[in-house]
C-alpha positions as CSV (number, residue, x, y, z in Angstrom):
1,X,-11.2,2.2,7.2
2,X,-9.3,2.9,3.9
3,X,-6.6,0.9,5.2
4,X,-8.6,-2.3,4.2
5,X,-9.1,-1.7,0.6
6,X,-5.0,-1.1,0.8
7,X,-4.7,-4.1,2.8
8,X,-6.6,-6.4,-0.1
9,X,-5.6,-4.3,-2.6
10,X,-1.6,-5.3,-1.9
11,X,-2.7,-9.0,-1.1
12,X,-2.3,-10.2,-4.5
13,X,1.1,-10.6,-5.5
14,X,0.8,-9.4,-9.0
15,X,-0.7,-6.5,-7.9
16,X,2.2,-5.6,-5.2
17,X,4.9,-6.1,-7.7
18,X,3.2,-3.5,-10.1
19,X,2.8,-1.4,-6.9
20,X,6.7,-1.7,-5.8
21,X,7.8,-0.9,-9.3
22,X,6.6,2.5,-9.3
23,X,8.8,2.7,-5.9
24,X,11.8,4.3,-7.9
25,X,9.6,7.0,-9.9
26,X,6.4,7.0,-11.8
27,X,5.4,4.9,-14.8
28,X,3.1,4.5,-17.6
29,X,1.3,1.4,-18.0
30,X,3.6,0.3,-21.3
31,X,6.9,0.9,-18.5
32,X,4.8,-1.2,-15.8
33,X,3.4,-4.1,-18.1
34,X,7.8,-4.6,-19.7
35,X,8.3,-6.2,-16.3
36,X,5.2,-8.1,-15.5
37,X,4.4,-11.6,-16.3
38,X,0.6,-10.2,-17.4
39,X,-0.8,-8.2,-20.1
40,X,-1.0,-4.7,-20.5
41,X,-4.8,-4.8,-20.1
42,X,-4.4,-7.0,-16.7
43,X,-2.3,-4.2,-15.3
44,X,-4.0,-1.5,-16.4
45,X,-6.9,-3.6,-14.5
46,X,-4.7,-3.9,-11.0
47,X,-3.6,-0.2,-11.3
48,X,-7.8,0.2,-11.2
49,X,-7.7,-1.7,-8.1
50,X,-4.8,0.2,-6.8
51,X,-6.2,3.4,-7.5
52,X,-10.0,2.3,-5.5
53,X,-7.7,1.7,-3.0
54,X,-6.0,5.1,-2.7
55,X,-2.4,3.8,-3.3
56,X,-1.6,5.2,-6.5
57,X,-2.3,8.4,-8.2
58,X,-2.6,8.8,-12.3
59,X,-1.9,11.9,-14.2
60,X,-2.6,12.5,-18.1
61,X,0.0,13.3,-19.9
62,X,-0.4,13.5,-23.5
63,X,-1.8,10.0,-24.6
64,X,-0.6,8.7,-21.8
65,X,-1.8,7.9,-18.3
66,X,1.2,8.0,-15.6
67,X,1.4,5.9,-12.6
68,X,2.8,7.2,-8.9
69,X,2.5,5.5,-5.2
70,X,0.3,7.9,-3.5
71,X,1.8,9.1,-0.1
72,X,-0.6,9.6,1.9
73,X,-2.6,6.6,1.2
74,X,0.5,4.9,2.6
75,X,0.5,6.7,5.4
76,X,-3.3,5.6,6.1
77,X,-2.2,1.7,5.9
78,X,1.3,2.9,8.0
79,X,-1.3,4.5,10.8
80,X,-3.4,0.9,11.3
81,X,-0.1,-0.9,11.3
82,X,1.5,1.7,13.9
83,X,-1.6,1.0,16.2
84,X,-0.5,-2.6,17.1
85,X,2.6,-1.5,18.1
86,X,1.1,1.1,20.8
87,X,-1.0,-1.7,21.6
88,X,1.3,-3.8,22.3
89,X,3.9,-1.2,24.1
90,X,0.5,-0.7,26.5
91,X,0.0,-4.3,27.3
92,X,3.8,-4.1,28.5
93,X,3.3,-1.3,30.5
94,X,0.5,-3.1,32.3
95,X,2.4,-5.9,32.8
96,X,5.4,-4.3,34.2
97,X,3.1,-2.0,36.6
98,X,1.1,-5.2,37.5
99,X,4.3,-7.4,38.4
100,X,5.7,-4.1,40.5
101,X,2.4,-4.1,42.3
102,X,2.4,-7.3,43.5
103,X,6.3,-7.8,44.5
C-alpha cells in the first residue's frame, strides 16, 4: 500500500512541483528552494514528506544533502494506476463475451 503515501504525498501542489524539478537530474535543497515560491526550510520539510513516501532518494555529499526521484517508488504508484486499466480491459471483455452470448 505504499502507493498511498505517494498518492498524498504528490497531492499537494507545492510538493509535486519540488518533485517534478528533480525530473531533469538531482538537486540540493539550495537548487530546489531558487524555484519555489517557499522557503528553504519548507522544502527541505516537503522533500521529508517525499522521502516517507519513497519518491525521492537523498545522498550526502560533503555538506550537502542531494535530492533524486526514486525509480522504483514510481513504479509502486505506476503498478496501482496500471491495475485500473486491466480492470477495465476485463469488464470489456465481459461485456463483449456477454453481448456474443446472447445474439
Amino acid at each position: 500500500m505504499t502507493y498511498i503515501a505517494a498518492i498524498e504525498a504528490l497531492a499537494d501542489p507545492t510538493r509535486r512541483h519540488i518533485f517534478e524539478s528533480l525530473r531533469s537530474r538531482p538537486k540540493n535543497v539550495g537548487e530546489l528552494a531558487a524555484s519555489q515560491t517557499v522557503s528553504r526550510p519548507a522544502v527541505s520539510q516537503h522533500l521529508k514528506v517525499l522521502q516517507q513516501a519513497r519518491l525521492v532518494t537523498v545522498e550526502p555529499h560533503g555538506t550537502k544533502r542531494v535530492y533524486a526521484i526514486r525509480s522504483e517508488g514510481l513504479e509502486e504508484l505506476r503498478s496501482y494506476l496500471d491495475s485500473f486499466g486491466t480492470d477495465i480491459l476485463a469488464a470489456f471483455a465481459a461485456e463483449i463475451t456477454l453481448r456474443q452470448t446472447n445474439n
